[in-house]
N, C-alpha and C positions, 0 to 999 in steps of 0.2 A: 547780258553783261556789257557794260559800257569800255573803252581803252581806257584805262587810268594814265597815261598819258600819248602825245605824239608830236612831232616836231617835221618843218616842212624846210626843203630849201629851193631859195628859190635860184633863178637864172637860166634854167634851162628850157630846151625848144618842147614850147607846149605838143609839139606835135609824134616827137618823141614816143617809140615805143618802152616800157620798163621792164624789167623782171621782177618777182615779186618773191624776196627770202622769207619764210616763216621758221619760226625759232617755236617749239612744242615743251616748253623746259617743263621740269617739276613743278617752281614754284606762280612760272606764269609762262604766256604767251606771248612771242614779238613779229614785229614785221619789218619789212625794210622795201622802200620801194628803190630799185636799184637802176641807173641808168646803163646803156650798153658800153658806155667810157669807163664805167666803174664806178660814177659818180653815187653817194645816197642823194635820191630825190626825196623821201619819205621815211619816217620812223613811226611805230606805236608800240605800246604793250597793254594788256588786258592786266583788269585785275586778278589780285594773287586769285590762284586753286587751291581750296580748301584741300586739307590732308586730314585725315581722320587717323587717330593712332591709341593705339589700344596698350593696357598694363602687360600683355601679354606680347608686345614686341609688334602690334599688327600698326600698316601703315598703308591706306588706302586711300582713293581719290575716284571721285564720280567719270565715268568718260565721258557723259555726256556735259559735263560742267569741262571738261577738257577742250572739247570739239568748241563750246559754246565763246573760250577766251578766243581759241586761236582763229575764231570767224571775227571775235568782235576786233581783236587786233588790225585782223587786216582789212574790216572795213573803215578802219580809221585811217590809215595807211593809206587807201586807196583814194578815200575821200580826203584825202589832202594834198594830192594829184592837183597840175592844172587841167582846166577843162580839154578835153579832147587828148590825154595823154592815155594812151590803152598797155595794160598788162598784157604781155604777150606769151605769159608763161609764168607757173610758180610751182617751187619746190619745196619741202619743208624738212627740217631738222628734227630728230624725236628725243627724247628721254631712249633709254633701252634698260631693259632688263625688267619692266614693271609686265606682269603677266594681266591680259585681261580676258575671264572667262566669258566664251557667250553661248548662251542657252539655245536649246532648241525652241525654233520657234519665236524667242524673243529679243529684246534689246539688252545689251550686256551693261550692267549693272555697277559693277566693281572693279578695279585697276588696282590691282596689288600692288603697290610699287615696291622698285627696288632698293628701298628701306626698309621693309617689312622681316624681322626676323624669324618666324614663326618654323620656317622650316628649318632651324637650326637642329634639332633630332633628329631630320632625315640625314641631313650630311652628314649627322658624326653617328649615323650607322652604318657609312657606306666602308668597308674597309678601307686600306690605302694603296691595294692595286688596282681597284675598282674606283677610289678619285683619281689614279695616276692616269687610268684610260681613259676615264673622262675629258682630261687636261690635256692627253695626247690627242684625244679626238677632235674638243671643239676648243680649243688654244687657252682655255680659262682654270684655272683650280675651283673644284666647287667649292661656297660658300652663300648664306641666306642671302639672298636678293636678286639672285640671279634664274632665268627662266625654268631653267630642269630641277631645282629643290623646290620651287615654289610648286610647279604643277605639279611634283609627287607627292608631293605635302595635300598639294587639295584633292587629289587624287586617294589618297589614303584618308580625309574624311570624307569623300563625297561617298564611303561605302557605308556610312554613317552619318545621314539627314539629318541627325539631333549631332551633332559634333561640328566646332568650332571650324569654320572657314567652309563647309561645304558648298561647295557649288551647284547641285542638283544636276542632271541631264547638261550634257555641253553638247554642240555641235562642231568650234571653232574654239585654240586656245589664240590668242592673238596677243601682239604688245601695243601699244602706243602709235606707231607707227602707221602701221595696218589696218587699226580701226580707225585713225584719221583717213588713211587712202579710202577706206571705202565708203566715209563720209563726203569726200571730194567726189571720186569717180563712181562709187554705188560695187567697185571691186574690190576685192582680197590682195595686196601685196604688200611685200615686205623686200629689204635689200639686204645685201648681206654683212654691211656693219651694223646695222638694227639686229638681223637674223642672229647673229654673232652672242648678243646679248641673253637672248632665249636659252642659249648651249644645249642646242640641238642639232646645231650645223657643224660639217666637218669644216674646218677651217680651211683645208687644203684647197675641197672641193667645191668650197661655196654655198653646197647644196644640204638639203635635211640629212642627218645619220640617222640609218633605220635602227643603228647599234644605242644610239642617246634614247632615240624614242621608244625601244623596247624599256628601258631603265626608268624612264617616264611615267612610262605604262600607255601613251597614246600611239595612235596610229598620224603618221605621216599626212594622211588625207584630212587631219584636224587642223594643219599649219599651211601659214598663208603661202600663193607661191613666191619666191625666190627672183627680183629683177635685181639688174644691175644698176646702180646707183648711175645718174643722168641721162639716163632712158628714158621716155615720154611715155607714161603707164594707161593713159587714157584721159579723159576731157571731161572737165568740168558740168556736173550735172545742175540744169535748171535752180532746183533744191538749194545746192551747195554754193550756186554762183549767186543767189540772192544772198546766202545768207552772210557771205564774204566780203561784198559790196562789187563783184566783177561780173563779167560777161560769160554767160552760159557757152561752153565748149571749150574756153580756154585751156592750153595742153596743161594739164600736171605730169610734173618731170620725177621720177623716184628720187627722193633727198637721201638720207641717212641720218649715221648715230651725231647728234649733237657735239661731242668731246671730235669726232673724226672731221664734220664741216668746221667746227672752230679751228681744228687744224689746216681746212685747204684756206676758209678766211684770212690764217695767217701767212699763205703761202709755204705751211709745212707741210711737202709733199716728198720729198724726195728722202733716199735711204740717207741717214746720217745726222738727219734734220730733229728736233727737238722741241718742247714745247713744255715747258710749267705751268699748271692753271693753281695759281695758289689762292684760293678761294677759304671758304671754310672748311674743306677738306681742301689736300693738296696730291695733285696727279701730275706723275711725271711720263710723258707720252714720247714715242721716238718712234720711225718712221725708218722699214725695212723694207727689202724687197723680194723677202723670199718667205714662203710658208711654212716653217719649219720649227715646229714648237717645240722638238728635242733639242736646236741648238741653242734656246732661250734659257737662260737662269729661270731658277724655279719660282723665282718672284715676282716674274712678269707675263702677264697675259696677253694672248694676242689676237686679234681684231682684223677680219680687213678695211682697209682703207676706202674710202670714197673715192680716189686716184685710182683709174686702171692699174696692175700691176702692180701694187704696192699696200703692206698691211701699217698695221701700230702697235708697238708693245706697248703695255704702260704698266705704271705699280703706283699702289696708292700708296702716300707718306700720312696717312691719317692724316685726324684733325690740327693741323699744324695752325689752320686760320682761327678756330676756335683757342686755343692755346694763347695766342697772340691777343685775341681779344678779351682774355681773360686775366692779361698780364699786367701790372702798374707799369709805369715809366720808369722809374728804378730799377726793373728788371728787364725791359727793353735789349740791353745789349746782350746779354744771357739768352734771351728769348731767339736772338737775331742769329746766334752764333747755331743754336740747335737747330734752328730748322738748317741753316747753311750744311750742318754738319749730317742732317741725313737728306739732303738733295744731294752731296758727296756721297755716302753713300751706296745711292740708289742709281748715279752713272757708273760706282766703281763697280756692282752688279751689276751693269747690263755689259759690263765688258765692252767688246769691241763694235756692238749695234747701236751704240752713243756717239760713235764718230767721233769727232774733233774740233767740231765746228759749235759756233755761237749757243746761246740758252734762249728762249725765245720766254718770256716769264709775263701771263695776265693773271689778273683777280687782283681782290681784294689787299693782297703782298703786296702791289708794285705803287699802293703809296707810302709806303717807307723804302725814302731812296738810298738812305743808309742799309737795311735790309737789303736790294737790290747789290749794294756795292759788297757787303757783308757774302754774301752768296758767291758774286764774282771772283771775287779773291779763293775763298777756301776752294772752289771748284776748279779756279785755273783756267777759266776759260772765258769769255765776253756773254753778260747777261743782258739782251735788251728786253725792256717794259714794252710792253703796247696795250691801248686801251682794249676790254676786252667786252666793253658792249655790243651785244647783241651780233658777234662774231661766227656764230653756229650759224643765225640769220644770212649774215654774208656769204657764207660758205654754201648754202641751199640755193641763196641765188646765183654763183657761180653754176651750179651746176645746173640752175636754170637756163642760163647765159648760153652755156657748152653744149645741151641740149640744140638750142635754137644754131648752133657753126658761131655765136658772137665772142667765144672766147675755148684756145683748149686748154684743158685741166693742168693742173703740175706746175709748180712753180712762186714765183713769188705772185701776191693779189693786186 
């Protein structure tokens, strides 16, 4: 797969070391080639990744068409480097919540993603103190797309070879994340706002719950281990650093969940802090410092952060960007006022884990600057725009940066 685009800039000292942000999204892969000032030296993205999606809710992607964007990305990226400028380190951002099963013995085949409805029957057989411990356990309310209905789901037909989703024999259930790490380093890991996505992790403890994976029906020893996000996971294999466009041993640094680097990108680190991605769906993310999924409204699920010391609630406001795009200009200001009226909402629920402080608003919203002003007013509070390319990217190499002593975590970018 070739980078369907990349862009270079120039002025800086050829001799320059860079970090190298990779972006793992759904619908494609990015890169950023980033200087130690903070400067971008480099951009690419791959072409889209096919999704395959079935009458019956199913919504899948190749991994190895996954692995295949986010090499070609960054060897466009790399190669738009001047001569003699060396990557000193790269980290990459994931998707989360897509489960990918991998066979004994073989190459894993299928990425469920976290689109995929299919295990909506498991969750609405689970009573509702059996979601509620769920939700106590790994900060999330279950619902399809997320790690633990999806593998009970294939878990429940892999007992039946002729039924719809089986998996046959697994050795490993893994996300996105985890089989790009051991595409890079030839190892298993995952961190734990990727982990997070799985809902198999206790949110408190960072680490697997043996109480999720009974419920799963897998053993512990089937998930990846568990680093901390800007940790150096190990070095670039021969294999991987060809197929990247970089130098065999280069450290890879553990990245994390995509929505959690767009937030250090934007510098939303700290408890109080906030962040709208109004995209085609819309997510309202906010930024705490404590583990404690009892004192969260029931509407918000929580994540930890890629910041030491600190997680992310967030709540989805549906398709709010679809809505928008579905609207004439006649209806523009109607259109403007609803989504305002459940971003209201959704701080007036998070109560006092919203703080006080500014709206930080990307995607596809923040080019309607009437929208933006619309927002502001009803919420009460300062909504700023920031462009929101390839910001998960940013954030991976931050933690690449942090990794190497060139920058610590927290704070603005």
């Amino acid at each position: 797969m070739s980078a369907a685009g990349s862009g270079r800039a120039s002025g800086g000292d050829s001799t320059a070391e860079v970090v190298l942000g990779l972006d793992a999204g759904t619908t494609s892969a990015k890169a950023l080639a980033v200087h130690r000032t903070g400067r971008i030296l480099a951009t690419a993205r791959s072409d889209p990744i096919a999704t395959r999606s079935t009458p019956e809710g199913g919504s899948e992607q190749d991994p190895g068409e996954i692995w295949r964007a986010l090499a070609a990305a960054s060897r466009s990226a790399a190669g738009a480097l001047d001569p003699g400028v060396g990557v000193a380190a790269l980290a990459v951002a994931a998707q989360s919540g897509s489960v990918i099963p991998v066979p004994s013995g073989g190459r894993p085949e299928r990425a469920i993603t976290w689109m995929d409805t299919r295990s909506r029957a498991v969750v609405e057989s689970w009573p509702s103190d059996a979601a509620e411990r769920i939700r106590a356990v790994s900060g999330w309310a279950p619902a399809p797309g997320a790690g633990l209905p999806t593998i009970a789901w294939l878990q429940a037909a892999g007992s039946d070879p002729s039924a719809e989703g089986s998996p046959g024999p697994v050795d490993r259930w893994a996300s996105v994340d985890d089989y790009l790490m051991s595409c890079l380093t030839g190892q298993w890991a995952t961190n734990p706002s990727n982990a997070s996505g799985m809902q198999l992790m206790d949110v408190a403890t960072r680490s697997w719950s043996p109480e999720l994976c009974r419920v799963a029906g897998i053993e512990q020893s089937a998930l990846s281990s568990i680093r901390e996000s800007g940790t150096v996971a190990g070095a670039l294999t021969g294999e991987a650093a060809a197929a990247l466009g970089l130098e065999a041993g280069t450290p890879v640094v553990v990245g994390g969940h995509d929505q959690a680097c767009a937030a250090l990108g934007l510098g939303v680190a700290d408890p109080g802090d906030l962040f709208l991605s109004a995209g085609t769906s819309w997510v309202l993310t906010l930024v705490t410092g404590h583990a404690d999924v009892a004192a969260l409204p029931a509407g918000l699920n929580l994540s930890p952060h890629v910041v030491p010391g600190r997680w992310t609630a967030s709540r989805n406001l549906g398709g709010l960007g679809a809505m928008l795009a579905d609207t004439s200009l006649a209806g523009m200001a109607t259109a403007f006022k609803t989504c305002a009226l459940n971003v209201r909402r959704a701080l007036d629920g998070a109560g006092e884990v919203a703080g006080g402080g500014e709206l930080v608003m990307v995607g596809g919203g923040t080019r309607f600057d009437e929208l933006v002003e619309v927002i502001a007013a009803t919420i009460d509070r300062p909504v700023v725009s920031r462009s929101d390319a390839s910001l998960a990217a940013v954030g991976a190499a931050r933690l690449a940066g942090a990794a190497l002593g060139w920058a610590p975590l927290g704070g603005a970018a």
